[in-house]
FIKOLZA-1660 file (N, C-alpha, C; in steps of 0.1 Angstrom, whole numbers, plus 5000, padded with zeros to 4 digits):
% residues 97
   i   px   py   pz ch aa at
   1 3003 2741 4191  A  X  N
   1 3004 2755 4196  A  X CA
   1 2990 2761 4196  A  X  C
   2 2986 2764 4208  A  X  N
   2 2971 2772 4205  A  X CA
   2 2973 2779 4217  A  X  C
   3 2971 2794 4216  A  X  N
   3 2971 2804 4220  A  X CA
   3 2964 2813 4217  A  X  C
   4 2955 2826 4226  A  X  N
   4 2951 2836 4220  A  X CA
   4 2960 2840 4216  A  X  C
   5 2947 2847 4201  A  X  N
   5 2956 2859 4197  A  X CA
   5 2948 2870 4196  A  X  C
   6 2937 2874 4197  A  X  N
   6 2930 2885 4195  A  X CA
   6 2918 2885 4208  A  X  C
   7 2922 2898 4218  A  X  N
   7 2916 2897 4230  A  X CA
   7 2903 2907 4226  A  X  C
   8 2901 2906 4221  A  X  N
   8 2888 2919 4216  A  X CA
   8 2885 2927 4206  A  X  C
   9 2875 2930 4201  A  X  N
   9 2872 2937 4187  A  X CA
   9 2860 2949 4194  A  X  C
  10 2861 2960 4187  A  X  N
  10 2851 2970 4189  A  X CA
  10 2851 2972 4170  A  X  C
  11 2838 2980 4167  A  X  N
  11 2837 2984 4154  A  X CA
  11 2851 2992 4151  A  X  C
  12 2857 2999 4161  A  X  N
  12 2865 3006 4153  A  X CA
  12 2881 3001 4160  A  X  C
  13 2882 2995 4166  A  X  N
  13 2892 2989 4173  A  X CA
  13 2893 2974 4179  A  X  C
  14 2912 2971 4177  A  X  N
  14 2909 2958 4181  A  X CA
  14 2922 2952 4192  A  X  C
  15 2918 2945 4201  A  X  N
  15 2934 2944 4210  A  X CA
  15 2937 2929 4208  A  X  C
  16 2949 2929 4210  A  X  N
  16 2957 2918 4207  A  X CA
  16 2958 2909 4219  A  X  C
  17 2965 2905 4225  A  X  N
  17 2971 2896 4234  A  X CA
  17 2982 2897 4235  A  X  C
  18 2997 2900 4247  A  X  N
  18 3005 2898 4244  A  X CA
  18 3009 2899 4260  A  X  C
  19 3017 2888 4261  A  X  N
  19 3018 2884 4274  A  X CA
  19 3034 2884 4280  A  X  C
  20 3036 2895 4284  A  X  N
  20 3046 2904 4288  A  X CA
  20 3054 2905 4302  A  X  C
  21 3042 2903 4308  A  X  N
  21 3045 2907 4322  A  X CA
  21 3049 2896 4334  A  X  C
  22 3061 2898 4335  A  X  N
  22 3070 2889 4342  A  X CA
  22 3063 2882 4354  A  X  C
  23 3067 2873 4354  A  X  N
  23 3065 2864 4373  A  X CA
  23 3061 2874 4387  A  X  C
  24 3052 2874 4388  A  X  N
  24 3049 2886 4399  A  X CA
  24 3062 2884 4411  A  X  C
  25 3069 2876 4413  A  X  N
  25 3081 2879 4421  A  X CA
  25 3091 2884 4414  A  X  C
  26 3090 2887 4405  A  X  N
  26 3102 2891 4394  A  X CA
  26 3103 2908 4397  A  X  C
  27 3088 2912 4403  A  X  N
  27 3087 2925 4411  A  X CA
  27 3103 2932 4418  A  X  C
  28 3107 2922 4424  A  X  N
  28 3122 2927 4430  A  X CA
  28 3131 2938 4422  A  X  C
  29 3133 2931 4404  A  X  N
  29 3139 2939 4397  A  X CA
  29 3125 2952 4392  A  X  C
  30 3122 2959 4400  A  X  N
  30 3110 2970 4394  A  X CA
  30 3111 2975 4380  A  X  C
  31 3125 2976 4378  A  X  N
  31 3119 2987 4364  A  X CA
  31 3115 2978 4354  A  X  C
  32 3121 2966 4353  A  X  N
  32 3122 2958 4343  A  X CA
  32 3106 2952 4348  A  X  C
  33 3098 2950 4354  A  X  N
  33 3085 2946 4357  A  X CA
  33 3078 2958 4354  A  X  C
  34 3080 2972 4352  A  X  N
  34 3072 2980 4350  A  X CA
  34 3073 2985 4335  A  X  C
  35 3082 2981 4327  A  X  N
  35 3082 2983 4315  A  X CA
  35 3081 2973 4306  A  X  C
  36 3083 2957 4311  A  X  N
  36 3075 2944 4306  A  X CA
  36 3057 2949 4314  A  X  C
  37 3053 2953 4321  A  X  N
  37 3039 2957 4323  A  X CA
  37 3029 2964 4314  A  X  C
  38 3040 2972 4308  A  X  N
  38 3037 2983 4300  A  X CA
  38 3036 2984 4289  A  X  C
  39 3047 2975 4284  A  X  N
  39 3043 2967 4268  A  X CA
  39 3032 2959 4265  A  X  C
  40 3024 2954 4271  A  X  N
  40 3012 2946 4273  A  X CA
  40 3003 2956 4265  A  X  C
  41 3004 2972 4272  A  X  N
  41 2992 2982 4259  A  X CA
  41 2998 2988 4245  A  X  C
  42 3009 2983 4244  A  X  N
  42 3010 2985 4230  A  X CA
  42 3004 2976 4218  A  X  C
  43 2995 2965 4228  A  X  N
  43 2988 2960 4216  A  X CA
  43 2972 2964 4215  A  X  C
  44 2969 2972 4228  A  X  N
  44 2960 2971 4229  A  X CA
  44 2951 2986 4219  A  X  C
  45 2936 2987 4209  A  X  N
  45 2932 2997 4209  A  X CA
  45 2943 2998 4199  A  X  C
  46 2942 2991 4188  A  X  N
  46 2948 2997 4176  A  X CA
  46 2935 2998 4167  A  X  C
  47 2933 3007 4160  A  X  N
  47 2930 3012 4147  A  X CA
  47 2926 3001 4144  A  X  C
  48 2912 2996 4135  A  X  N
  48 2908 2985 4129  A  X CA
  48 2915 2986 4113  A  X  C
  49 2912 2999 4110  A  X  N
  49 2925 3002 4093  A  X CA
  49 2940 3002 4096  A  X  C
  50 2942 3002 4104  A  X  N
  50 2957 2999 4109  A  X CA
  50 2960 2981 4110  A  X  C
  51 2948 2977 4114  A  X  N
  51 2950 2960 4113  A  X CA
  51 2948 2953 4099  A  X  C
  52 2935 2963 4091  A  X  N
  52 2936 2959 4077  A  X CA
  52 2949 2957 4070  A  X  C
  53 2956 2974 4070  A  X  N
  53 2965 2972 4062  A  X CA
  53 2974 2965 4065  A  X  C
  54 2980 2963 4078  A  X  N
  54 2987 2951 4083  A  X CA
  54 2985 2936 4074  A  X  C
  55 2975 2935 4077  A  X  N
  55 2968 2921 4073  A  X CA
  55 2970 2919 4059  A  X  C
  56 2967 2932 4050  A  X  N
  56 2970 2932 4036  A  X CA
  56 2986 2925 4033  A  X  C
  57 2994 2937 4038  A  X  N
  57 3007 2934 4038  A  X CA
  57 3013 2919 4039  A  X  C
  58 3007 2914 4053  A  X  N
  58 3013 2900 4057  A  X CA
  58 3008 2890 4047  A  X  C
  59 2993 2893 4042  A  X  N
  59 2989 2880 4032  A  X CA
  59 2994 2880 4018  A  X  C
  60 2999 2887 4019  A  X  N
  60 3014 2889 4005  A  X CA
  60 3026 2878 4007  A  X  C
  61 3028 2873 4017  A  X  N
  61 3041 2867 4026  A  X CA
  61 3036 2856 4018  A  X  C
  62 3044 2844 4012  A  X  N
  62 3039 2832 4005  A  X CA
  62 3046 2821 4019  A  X  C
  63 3041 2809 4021  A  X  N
  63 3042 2802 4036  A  X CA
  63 3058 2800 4032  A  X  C
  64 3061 2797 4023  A  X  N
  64 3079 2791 4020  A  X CA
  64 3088 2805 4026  A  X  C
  65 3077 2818 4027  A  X  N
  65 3089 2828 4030  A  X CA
  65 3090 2832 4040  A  X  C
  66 3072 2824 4046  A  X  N
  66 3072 2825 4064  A  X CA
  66 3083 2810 4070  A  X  C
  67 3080 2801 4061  A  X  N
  67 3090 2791 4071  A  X CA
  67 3109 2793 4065  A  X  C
  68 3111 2803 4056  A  X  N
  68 3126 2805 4054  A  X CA
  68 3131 2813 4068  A  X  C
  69 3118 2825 4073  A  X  N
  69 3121 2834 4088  A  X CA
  69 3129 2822 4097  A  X  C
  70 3116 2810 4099  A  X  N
  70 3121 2803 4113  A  X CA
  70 3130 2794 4104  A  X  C
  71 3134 2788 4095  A  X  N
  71 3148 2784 4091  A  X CA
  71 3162 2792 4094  A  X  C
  72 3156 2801 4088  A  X  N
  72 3167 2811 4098  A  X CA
  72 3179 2813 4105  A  X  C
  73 3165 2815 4119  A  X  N
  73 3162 2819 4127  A  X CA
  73 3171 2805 4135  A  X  C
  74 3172 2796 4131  A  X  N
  74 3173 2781 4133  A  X CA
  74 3167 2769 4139  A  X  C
  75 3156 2770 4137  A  X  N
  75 3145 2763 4142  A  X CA
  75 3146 2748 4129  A  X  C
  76 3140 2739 4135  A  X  N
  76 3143 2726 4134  A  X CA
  76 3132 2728 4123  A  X  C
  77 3131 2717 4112  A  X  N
  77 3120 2713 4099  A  X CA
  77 3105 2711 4106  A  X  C
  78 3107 2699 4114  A  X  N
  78 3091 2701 4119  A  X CA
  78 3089 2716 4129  A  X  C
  79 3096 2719 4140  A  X  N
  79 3086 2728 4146  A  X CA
  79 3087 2743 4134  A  X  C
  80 3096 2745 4125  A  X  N
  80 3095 2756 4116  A  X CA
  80 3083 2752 4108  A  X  C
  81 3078 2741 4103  A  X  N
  81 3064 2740 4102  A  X CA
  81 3053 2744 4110  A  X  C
  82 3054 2738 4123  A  X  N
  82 3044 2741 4128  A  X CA
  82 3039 2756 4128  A  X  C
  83 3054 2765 4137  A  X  N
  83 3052 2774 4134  A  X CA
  83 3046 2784 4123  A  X  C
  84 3049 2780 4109  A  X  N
  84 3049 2783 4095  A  X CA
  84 3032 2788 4096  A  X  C
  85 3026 2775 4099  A  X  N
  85 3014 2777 4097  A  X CA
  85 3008 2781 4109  A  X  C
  86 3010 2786 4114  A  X  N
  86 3005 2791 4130  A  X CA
  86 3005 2804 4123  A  X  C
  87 3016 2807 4118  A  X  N
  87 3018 2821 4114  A  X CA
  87 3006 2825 4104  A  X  C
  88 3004 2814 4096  A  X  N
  88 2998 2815 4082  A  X CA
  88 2982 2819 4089  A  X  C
  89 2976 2812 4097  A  X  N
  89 2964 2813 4104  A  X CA
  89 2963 2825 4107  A  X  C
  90 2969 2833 4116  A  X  N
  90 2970 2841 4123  A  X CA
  90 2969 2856 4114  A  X  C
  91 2978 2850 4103  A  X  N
  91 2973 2863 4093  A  X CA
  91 2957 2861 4086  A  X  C
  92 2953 2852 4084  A  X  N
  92 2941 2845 4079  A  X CA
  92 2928 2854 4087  A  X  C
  93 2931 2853 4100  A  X  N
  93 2922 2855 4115  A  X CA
  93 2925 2869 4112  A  X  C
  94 2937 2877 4108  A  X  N
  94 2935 2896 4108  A  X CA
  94 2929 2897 4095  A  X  C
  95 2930 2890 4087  A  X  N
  95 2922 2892 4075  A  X CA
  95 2907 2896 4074  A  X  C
  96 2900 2886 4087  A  X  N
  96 2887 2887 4086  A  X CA
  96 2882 2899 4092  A  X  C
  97 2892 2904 4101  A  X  N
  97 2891 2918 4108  A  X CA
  97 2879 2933 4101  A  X  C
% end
């Protein structure tokens, strides 16, 4: 699994990645294209202390209690691994923030 996750850093702000916005033919249903559109900037231009404390928070999560989520959830042993540690990274990467 490799994917962005962090489209940009300023000293005081940082945007995410989040890929929202439907199949450009998917245009036909409009509202539902313009509010998947729109969700795309709720990641953008957050607070760099807003990502710390986040970050704080999630590196508290111990990985057994990130792979119990995708157990769940019901996700299979290996890809709830994979995922596990995708997750685990990912908090690692807002850490350095």
């Amino acid at each position: 699994m490799k994917s962005q996750f962090i489209a940009a850093t300023t000293p005081g702000f940082v945007d995410f990645v989040l890929h929202s916005r439907p199949f450009v033919l998917s245009i036909v249903n409009l509202p539902n294209y313009r509010t998947r559109t729109r969700m795309e900037q709720i990641t953008q231009h957050i607070p760099r202390d807003d990502v710390r404390w986040l970050a704080h928070r999630l590196s508290r999560l111990t990985v057994e209690q990130i792979r119990d989520c995708f157990r769940a959830a019901g996700y299979k042993a290996d890809v709830t691994e994979i995922y596990a540690q995708a997750v685990r990274k990912r908090i690692a990467e807002l850490g350095t923030l």
